[in-house]
Structures are given as C-alpha cells and as structure tokens.
LOVOKOL-402080 format. One line per 5 residues: number of its first residue (from 1); for each residue x, y, z of N, C-alpha, C. Coordinates in steps of 0.05 Angstrom, whole numbers, plus 32768, in hexadecimal, padded with zeros to 4 digits. Example, Ala and Ser with C-alpha at 12.3 -4.5 7.8 and 13.67 -1.06 7.14 Angstrom:
<sites>
1> 8108:7F8E:809C:80F6:7FA6:809C:8108:7FBE:809C  8101:7FD3:808E:8111:7FEB:808F:8102:8001:809D
</sites>
This chain:
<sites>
1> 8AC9:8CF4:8714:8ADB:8D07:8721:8AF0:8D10:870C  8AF7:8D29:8704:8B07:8D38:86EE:8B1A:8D36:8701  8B36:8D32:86F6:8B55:8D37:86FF:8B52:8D56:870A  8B62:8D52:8720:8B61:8D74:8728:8B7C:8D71:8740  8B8C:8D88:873E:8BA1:8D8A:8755:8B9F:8DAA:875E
6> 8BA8:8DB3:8771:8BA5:8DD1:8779:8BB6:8DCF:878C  8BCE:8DE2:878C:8BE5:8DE6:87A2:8BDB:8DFE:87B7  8BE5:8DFF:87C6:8BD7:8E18:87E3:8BF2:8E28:87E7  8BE0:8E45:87ED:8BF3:8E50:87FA:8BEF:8E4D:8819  8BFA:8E56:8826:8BFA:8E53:883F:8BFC:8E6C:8859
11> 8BF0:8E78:8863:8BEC:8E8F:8872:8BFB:8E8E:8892  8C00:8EA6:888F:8C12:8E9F:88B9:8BFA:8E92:88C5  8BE4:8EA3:88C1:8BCF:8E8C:88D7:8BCF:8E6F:88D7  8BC9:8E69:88BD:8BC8:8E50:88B7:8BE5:8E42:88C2  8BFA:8E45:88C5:8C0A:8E39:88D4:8C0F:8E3A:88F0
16> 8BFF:8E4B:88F6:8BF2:8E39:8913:8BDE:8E2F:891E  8BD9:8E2E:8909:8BC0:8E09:890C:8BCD:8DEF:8915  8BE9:8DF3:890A:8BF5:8DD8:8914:8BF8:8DC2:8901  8BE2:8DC1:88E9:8BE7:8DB0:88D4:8BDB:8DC4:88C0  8BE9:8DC8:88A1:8BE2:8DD5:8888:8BDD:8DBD:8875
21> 8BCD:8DCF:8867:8BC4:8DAF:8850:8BD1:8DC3:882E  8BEB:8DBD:8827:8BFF:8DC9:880F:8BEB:8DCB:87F0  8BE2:8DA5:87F1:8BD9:8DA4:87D8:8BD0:8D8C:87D9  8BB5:8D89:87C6:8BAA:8D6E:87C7:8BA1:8D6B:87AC  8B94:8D4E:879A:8B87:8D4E:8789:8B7D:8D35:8784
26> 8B79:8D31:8766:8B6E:8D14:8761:8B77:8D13:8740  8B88:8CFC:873A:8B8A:8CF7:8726:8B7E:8CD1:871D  8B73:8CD9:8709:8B76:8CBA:86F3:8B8C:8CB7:86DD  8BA1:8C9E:86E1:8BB4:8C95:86CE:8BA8:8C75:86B9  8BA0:8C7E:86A0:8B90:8C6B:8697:8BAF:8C54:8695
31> 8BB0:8C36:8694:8BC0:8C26:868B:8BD6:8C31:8672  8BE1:8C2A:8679:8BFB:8C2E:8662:8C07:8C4F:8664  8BFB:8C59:8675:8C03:8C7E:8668:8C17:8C82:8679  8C25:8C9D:867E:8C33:8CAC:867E:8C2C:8CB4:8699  8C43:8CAE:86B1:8C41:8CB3:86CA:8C59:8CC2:86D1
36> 8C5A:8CD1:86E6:8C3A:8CEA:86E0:8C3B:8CFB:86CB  8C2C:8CF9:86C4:8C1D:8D07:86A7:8C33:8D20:86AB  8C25:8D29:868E:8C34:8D49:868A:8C31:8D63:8694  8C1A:8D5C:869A:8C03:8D72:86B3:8C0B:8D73:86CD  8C1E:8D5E:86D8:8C28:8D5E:86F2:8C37:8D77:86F4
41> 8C32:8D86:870D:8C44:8D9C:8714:8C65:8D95:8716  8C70:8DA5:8708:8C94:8DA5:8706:8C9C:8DA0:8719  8C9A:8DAC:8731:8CA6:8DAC:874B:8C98:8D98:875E  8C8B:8D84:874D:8C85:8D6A:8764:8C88:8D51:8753  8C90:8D57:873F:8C91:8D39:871D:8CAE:8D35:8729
46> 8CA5:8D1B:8715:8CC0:8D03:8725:8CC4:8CF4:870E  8CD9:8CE5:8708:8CDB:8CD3:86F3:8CE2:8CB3:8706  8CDB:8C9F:86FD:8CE3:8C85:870A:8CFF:8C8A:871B  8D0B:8C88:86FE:8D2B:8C8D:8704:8D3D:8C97:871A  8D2B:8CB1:8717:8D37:8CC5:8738:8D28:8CC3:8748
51> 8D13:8CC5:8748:8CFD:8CC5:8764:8CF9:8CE1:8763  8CF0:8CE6:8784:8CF1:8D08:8788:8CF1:8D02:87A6  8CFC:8D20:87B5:8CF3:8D24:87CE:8CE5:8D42:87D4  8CCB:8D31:87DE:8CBF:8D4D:87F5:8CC8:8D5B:8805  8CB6:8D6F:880B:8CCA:8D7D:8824:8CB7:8D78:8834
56> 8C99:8D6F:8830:8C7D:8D6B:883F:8C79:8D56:883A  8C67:8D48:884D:8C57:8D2A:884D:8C41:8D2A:8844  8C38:8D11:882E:8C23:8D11:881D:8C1A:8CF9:8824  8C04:8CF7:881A:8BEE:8CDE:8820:8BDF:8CD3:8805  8BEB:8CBD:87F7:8BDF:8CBB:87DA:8BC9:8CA6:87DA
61> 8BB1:8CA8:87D5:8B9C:8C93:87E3:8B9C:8C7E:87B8  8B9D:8C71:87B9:8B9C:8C62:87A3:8B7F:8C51:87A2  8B68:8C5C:8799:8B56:8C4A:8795:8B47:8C38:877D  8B57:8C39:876F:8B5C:8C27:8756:8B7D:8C1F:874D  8B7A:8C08:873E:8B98:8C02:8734:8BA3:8BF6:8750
66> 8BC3:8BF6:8739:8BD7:8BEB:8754:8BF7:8BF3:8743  8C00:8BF0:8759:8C20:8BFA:8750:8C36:8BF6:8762  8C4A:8C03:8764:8C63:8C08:877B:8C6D:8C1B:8782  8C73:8C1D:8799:8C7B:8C2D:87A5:8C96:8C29:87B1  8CAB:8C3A:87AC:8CCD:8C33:87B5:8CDC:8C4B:87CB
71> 8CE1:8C46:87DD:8CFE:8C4B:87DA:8D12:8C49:87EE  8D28:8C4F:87E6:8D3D:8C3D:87F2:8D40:8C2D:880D  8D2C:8C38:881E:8D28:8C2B:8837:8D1B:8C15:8832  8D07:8C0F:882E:8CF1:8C06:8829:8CF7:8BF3:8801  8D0A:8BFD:87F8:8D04:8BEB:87DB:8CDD:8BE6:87D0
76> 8CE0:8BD3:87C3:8CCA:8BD9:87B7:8CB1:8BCF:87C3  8C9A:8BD9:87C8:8C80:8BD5:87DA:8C64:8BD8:87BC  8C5F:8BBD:87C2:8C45:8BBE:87A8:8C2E:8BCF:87B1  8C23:8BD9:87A2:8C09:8BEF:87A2:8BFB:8BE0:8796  8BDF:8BDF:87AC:8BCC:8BD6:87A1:8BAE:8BEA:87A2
81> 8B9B:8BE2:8794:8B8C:8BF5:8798:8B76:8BF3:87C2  8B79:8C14:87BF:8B71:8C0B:87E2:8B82:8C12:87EE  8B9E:8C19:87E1:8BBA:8C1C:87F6:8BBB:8C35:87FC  8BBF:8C44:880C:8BCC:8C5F:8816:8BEC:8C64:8816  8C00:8C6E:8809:8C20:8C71:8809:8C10:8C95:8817
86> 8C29:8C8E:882B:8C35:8CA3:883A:8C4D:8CAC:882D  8C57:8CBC:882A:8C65:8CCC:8828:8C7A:8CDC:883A  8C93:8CE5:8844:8C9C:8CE8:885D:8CB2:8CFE:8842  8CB1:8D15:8855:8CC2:8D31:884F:8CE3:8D23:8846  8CF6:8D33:8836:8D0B:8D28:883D:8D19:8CFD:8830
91> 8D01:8D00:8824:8D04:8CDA:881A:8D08:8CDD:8802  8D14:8CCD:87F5:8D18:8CD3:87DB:8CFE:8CB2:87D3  8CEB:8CBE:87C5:8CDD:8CA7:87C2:8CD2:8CAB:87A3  8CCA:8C90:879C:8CBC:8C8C:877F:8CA7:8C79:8782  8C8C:8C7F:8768:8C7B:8C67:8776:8C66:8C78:8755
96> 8C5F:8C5D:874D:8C4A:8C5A:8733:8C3E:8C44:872A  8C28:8C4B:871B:8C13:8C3A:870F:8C1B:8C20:8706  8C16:8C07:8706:8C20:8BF4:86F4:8C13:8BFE:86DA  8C1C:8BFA:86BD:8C1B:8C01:86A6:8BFC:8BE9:8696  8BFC:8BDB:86AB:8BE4:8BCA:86A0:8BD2:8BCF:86B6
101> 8BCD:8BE3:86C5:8BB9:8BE2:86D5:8BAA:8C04:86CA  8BC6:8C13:86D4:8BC5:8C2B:86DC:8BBB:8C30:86FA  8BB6:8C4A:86FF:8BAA:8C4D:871F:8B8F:8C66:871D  8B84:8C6A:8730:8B71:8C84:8738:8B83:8C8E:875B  8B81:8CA2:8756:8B9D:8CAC:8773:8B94:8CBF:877E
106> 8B89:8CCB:8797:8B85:8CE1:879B:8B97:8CE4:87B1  8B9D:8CFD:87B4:8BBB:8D0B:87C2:8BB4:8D23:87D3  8BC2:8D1F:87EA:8BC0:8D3F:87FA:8BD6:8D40:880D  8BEE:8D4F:8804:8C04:8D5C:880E:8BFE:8D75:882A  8C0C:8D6D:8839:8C0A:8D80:8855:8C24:8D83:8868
111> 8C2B:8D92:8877:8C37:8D92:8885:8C32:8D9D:889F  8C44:8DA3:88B4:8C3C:8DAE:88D4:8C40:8DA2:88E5  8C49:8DA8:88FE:8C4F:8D9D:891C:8C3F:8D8D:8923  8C20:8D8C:8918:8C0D:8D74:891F:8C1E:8D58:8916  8C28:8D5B:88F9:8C36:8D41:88F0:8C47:8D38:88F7
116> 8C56:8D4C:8901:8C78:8D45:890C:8C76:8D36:8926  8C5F:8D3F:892E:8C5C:8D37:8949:8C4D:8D1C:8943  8C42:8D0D:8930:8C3C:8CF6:8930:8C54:8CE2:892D  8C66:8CED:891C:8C7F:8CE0:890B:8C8E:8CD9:8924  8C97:8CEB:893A:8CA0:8CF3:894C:8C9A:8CD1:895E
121> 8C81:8CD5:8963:8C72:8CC3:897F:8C6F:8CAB:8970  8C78:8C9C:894E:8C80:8C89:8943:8C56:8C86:893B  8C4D:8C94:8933:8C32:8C89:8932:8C33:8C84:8911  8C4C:8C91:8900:8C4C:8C89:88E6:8C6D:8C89:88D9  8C6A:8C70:88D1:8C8E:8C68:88CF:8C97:8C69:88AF
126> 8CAF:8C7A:88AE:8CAE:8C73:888E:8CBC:8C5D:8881  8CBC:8C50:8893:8CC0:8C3D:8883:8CB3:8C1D:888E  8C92:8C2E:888C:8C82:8C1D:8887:8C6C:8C36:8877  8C74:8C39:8867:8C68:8C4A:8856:8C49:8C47:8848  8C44:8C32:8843:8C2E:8C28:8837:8C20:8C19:8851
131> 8BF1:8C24:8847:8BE2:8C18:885D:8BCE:8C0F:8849  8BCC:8BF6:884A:8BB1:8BED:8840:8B9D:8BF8:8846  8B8B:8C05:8845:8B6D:8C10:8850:8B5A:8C06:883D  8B57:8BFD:8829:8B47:8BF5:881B:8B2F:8C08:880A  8B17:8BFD:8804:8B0A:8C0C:8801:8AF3:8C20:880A
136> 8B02:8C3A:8812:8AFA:8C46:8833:8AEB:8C5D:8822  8ACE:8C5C:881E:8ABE:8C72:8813:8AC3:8C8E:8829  8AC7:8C82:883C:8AC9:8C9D:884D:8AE0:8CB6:8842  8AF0:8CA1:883B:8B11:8CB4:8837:8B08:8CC2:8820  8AF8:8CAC:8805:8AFB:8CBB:87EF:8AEF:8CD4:87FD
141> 8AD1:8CDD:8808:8AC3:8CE8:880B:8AD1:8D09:8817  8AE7:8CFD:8824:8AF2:8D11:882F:8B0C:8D1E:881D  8B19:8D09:880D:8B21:8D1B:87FC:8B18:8D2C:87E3  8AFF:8D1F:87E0:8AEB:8D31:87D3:8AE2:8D50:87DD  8AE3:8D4A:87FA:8ADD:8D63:8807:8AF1:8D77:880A
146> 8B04:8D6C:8809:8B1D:8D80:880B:8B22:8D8B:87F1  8B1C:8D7F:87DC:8B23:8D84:87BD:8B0F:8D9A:87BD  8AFA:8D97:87C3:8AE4:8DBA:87BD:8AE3:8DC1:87CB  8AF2:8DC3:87EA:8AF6:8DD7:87F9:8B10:8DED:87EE  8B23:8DDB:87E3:8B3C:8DEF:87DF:8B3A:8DF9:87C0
151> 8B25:8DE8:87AC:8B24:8DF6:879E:8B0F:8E13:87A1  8B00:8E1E:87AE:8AF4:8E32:87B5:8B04:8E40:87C4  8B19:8E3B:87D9:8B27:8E4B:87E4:8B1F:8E5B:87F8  8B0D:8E53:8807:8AF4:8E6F:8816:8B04:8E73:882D  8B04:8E94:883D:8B0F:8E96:8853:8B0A:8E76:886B
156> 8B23:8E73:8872:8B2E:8E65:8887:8B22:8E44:887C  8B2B:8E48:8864:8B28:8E24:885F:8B3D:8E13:8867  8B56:8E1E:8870:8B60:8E0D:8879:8B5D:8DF7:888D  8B50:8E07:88A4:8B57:8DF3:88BC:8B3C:8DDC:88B5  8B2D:8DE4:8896:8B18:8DCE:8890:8B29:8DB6:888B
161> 8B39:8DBD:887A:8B4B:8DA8:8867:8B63:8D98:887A  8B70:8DA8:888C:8B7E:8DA2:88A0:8B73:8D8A:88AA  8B54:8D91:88B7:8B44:8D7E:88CE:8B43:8D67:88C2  8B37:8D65:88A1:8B3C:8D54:8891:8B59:8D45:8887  8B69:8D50:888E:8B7E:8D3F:888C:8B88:8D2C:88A1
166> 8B82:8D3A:88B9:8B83:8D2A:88CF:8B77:8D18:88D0  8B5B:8D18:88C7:8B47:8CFC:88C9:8B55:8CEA:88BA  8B62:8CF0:88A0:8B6D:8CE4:888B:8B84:8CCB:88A0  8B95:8CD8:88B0:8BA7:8CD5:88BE:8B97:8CBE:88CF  8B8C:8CC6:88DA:8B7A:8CB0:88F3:8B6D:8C97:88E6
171> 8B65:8C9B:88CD:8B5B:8C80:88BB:8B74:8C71:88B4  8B87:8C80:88A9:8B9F:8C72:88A1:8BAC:8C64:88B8  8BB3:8C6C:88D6:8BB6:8C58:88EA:8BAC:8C4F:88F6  8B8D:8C4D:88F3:8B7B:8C43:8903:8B82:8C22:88EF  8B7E:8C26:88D6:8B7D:8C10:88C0:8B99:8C01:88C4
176> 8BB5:8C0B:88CF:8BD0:8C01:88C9:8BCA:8BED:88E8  8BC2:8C01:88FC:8BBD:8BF3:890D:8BB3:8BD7:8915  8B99:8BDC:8908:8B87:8BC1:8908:8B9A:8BAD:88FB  8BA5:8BAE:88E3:8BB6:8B9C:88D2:8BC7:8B8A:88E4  8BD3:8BA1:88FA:8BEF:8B8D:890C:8BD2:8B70:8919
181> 8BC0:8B7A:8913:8BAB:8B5B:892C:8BA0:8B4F:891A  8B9D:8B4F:8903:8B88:8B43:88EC:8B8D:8B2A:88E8  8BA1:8B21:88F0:8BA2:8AFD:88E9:8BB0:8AEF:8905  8BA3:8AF8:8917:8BA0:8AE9:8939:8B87:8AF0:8945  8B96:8ADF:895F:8B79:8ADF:896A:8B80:8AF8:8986
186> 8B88:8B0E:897F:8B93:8B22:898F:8B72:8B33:8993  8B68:8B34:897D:8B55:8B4E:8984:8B3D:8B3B:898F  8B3E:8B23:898F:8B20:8B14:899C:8B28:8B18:89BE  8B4B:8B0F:89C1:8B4B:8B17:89DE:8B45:8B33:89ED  8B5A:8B42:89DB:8B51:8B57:89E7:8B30:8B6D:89ED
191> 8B25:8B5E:89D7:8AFE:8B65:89D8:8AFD:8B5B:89EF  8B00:8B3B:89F6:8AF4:8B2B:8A0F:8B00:8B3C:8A29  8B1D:8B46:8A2A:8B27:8B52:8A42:8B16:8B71:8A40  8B10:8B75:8A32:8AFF:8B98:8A37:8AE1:8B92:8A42  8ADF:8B7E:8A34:8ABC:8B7F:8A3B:8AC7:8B6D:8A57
196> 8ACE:8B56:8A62:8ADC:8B57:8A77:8ADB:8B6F:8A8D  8AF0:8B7B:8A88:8AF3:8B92:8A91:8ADD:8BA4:8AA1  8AD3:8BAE:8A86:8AB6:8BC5:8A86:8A9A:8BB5:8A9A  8A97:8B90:8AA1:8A85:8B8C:8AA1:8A8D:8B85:8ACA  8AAE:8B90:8ACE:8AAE:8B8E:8AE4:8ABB:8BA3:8AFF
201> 8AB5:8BB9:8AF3:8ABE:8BCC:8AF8:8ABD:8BD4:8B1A  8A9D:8BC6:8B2E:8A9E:8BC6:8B40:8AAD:8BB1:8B55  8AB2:8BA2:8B43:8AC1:8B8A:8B47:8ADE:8B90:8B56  8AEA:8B79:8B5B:8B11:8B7E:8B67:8B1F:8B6A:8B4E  8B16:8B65:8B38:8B1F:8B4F:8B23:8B35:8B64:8B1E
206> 8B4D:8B58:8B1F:8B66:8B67:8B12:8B6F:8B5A:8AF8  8B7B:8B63:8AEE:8B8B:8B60:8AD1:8B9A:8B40:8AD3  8B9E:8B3D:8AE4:8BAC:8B1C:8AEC:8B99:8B0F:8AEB  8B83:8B15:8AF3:8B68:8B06:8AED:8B51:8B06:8AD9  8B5C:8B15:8AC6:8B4F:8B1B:8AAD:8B63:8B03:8A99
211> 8B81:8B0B:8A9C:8B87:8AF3:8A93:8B88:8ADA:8A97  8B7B:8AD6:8AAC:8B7E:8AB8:8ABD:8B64:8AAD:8AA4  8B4D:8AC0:8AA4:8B3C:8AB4:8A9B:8B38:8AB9:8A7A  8B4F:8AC4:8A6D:8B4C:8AC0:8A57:8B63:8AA9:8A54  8B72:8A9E:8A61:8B84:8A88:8A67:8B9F:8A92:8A4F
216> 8BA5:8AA1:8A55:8BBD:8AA7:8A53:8BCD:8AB6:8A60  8BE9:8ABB:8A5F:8BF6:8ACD:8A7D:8BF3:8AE5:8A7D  8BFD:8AEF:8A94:8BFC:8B06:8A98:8C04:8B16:8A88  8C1E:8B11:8A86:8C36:8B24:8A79:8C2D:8B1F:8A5D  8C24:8B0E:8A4D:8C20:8B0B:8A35:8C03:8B22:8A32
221> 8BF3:8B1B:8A43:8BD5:8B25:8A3F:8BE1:8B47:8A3D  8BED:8B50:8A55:8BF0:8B6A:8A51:8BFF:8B77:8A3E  8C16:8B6B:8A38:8C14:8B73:8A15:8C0F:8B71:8A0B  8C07:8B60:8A09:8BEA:8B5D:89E3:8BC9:8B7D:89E9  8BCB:8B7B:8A06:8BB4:8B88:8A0A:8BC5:8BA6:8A0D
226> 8BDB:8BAC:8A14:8BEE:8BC8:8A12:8BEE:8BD1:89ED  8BF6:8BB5:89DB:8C02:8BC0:89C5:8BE9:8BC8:89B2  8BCE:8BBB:89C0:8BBA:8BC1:89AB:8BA4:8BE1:89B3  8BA7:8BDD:89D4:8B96:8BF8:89DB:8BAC:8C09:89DE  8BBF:8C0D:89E7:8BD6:8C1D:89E8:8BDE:8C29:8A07
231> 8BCB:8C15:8A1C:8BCA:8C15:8A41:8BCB:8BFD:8A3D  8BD6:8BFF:8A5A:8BDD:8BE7:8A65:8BB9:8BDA:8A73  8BBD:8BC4:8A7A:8B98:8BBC:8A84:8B91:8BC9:8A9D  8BA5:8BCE:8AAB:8B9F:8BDE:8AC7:8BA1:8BF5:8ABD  8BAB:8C0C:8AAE:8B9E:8C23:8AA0:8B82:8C1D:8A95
236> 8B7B:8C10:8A89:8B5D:8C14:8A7B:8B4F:8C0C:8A94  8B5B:8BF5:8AAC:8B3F:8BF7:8AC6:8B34:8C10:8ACB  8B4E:8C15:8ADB:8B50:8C32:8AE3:8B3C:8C4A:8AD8  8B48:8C51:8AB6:8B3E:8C64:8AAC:8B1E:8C60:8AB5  8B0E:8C4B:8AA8:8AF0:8C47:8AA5:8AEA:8C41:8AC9
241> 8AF8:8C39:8ADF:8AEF:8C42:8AF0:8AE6:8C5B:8AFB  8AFD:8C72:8AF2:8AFD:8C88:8AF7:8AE6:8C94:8AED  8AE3:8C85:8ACD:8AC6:8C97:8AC6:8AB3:8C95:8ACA  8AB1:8C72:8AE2:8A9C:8C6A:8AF2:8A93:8C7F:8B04  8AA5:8C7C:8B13:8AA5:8C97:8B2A:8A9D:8CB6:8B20
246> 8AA4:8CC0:8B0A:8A91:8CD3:8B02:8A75:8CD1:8B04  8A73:8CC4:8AF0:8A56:8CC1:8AF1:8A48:8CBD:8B0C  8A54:8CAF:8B1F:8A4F:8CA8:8B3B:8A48:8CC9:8B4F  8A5F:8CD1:8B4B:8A5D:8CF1:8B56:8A46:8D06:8B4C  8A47:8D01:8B31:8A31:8D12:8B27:8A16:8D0B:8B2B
251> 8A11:8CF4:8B28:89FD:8CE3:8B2B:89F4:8CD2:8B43  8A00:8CDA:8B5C:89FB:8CC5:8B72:89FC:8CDB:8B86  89F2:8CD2:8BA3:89F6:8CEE:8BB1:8A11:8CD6:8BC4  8A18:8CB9:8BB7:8A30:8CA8:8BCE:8A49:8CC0:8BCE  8A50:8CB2:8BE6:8A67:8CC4:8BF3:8A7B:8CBE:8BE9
256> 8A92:8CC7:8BE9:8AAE:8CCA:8BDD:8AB8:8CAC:8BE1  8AB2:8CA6:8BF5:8AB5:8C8F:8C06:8AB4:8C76:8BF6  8A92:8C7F:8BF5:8A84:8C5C:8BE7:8A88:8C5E:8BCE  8A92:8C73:8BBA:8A9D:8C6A:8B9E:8AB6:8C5E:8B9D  8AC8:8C6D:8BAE:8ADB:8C5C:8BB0:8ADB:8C3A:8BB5
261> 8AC3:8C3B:8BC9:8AC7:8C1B:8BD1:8AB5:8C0F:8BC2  8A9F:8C17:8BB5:8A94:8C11:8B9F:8AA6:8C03:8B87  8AB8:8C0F:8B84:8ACD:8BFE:8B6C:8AE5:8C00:8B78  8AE4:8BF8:8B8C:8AF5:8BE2:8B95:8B11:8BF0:8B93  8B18:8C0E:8B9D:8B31:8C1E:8B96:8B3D:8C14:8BB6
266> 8B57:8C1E:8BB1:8B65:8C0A:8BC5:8B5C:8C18:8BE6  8B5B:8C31:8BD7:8B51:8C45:8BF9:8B42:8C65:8BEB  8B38:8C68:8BFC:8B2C:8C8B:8BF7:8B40:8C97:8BED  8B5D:8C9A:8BFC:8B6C:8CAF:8BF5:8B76:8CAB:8BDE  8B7B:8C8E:8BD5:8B8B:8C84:8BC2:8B73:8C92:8B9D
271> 8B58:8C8E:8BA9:8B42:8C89:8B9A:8B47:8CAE:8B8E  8B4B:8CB9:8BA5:8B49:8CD8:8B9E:8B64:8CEA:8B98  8B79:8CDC:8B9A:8B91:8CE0:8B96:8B96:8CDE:8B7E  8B89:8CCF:8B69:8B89:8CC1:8B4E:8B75:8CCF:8B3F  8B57:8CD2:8B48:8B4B:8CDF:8B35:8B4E:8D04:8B39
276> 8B60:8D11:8B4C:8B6C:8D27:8B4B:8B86:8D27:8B37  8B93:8D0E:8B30:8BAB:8D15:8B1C:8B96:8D13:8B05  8B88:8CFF:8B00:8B7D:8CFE:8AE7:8B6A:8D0F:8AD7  8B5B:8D24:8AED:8B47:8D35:8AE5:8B52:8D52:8AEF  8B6A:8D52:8B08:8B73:8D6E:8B10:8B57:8D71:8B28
281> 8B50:8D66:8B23:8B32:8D72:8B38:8B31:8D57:8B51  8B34:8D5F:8B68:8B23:8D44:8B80:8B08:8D3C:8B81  8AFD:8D26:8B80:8AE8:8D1E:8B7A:8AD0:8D3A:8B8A  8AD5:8D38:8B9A:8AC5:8D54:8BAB:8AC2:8D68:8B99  8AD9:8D70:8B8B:8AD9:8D82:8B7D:8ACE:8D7F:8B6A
286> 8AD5:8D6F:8B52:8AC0:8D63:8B44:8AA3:8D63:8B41  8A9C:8D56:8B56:8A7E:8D55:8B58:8A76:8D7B:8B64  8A86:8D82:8B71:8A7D:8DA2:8B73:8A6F:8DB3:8B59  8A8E:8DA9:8B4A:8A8F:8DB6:8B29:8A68:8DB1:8B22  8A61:8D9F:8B20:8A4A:8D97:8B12:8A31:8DA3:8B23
291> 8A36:8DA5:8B39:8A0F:8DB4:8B47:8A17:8DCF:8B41  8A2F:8DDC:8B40:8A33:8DF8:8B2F:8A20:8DF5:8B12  8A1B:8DEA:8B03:8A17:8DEC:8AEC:89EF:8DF0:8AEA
</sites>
C-alpha cells in the first residue's frame, strides 16, 4: 500500500446526507523518522509541543507500531497496534509513533449531524478516546475502499464513503462495547437469559423468574441485562413476543384472541393496545396489510 492522503470538497447535496467524509488516507512512519513527515498537509501538521485542533472528527486506525496519544483531558493513553484514536472537533490533541517502533495509520476525517448526534446520545466520549479493535481485516478492507473511491471521485461518491464511515463507527463501538464485559462473567449470563427468554416465549416466565434461575437478583440481573442489550428484560420479552404474534397473524388463520392468550399477554385489549403503539397498525390491521399483497 503507497502513502496516499486526498482532502474533499464538499457539495450542498452532500450535506444533506447527514454525514460528509472531508479526507482520508494511509500513511507508513518507518522507526526513528520524522512525524508527520514533511508531506503532511500545513493545515492539519502538528508539532508534539502544541498539538492541534480540528474543527471535524477523525478516526485514526493504527495497524502496526505503537505510540501515544495526549490530551489534556485524558493525559497520556499508549497506542498500540490495533488501536483506533478518535478524534473530537474543538480538542486540542497530540498523538505519535514511538521512535523505536514507528506506526502504519490509516485516517478518515468527517463531519455532519449523523455524528453530533452520536456524541450527543454519549455513544462516543472524548475522553475515552482510544478503542482497541485489534486486528479487524474488515476495517482495513474498508478503508481501502474508501481510499479508491475518493481517489476517482465519480458522481455521488459520497454517500459511498459516508456509508463507510458509519460502518467504521459501528465496529469501533460494537468493539468498546464488548471490552466493558471481557473479564466477567456478564456476557455468559446474559446469553443464558436470551436464550432463556427466546425458548419461552409461550410461556408466563417473567424476568423475576429468569433471575431466580440464573440465581442472582432481580435488580442486579436487570442491570447487567439493561447495560449490555440497552432494554430492560421485559422490553426484549415483549419486543420478540410481538414478533411472535406477527408471524402468528400472517401465518395462522388464530384469532386475535388466541395469540394473545397464546403468549400469555395480560388481556386482548392490553395485547392490541401495545402492538398498535409499536407497529401504529392493530393486529387486525396488520394481518389485513398482508392478504393485500
């Protein structure tokens, strides 16, 4: 892979996509050299000393080497190879190669209301800046794809590179995620409470009795099982009942009645009261929608 960087312009359309992709690339820093090189663009070079601030959020995937990453919130955070540093608009940050390693770095700067609105709903904190992801052929693959999409430039490559940055986004917290459970025994429970769950759907087993039988409490079970799926255990019944009952309507000629009492909902009205907030449609309706088709 040849060093390569390319900055974007950016079109009114393209800013209402919701996310723009500025500039991305891929550099190699052999051990001992000169970070960032002399080839780095003026208006994004930094010296240790001062740092720099963005006005856009970047994503620097490091898949060789190791190094650090600083700043003042945060002080110094070791880089290793495998790490992702985020980047956040507005930060005054610094971050480079150790001199006996060097690094391989590939980068893609973006901005847009898609991001703000993640930053916003806390799904990426800056000052937890750095995500281990390791070594994720997927990501290279895709910043590969972005690098010869924007170097060709073809009508409406953006919302290619965009989509791709979002994935970029969803690996990076899918991976920070997993990390908060990696050294307990949080994700064996919560597997046992889903398949649990899923294997009793016609059942009346409530969430008090999911934890009875994984023998721990209530209140404990439902947040460990809130902080890892992001519902509470009576939201995820619920949901996958509801999708029971789909399939039931489309697929069954039973009455409104016996799906309800089929999984065990507390009453008809209650049963149809709920899957009208959740789908906008009454089960009648519903199943109407489908012999139309």
């Amino acid at each position: 892979m040849k060093n390569y960087y390319k900055y974007l312009p950016i079109s009114p359309s393209d800013e209402n996509w919701g996310l723009q992709v500025l500039h991305a690339g891929y550099q190699e820093y052999a051990p001992g050299g000169q970070y960032p090189d002399a080839e780095h663009p003026k208006h994004h070079t930094f010296s240790w000393e001062n740092g720099r601030v963005l006005h856009e959020y970047s994503l620097v995937y490091i898949t060789e080497g190791s190094g650090v990453f600083n700043t003042q919130a945060t002080g110094d955070i070791p880089i290793e190879s495998g790490s992702v540093i985020a980047i956040f608009p507005n930060v005054r940050h610094r971050y480079r190669p150790n001199r006996q390693t060097g690094w391989k770095e590939y980068w893609i700067g973006y901005q847009g209301s898609f991001m703000s609105n993640l930053v916003d709903n806390e799904f990426f904190d800056p000052l937890q800046p750095v995500v281990k992801v390791g070594y994720n052929q997927n990501m290279i693959s895709l910043f590969n794809e972005v690098i010869e999409i924007i170097d060709k430039e073809k009508p409406a490559y953006q919302p290619l590179v965009s989509g791709a940055a979002i994935y970029l986004l969803g690996q990076i917290y899918n991976s920070s995620r997993q990390q908060e459970f990696a050294h307990d025994k949080v994700e064996t429970i919560i597997n046992k409470a889903r398949s649990i769950i899923r294997s009793n759907l016609e059942s009346k087993l409530s969430p008090h009795d999911i934890a009875k039988q994984l023998d721990i409490s209530y209140s404990r079970f439902r947040k460990l099982f809130k902080d890892y799926t992001g519902m509470a255990p009576i939201q995820y019944q619920i949901q996958l009942k509801l999708e029971k009952a789909k399939e039931e309507l489309v697929n069954s000629s039973n009455s409104v009645k016996e799906i309800a009492f089929s999984l065990n909902f507390e009453s008809t009205q209650y049963f149809s009261n709920l899957f009208k907030e959740k789908t906008t449609l009454t089960p009648v309706e519903f199943r109407k929608s489908f012999k139309k088709l």
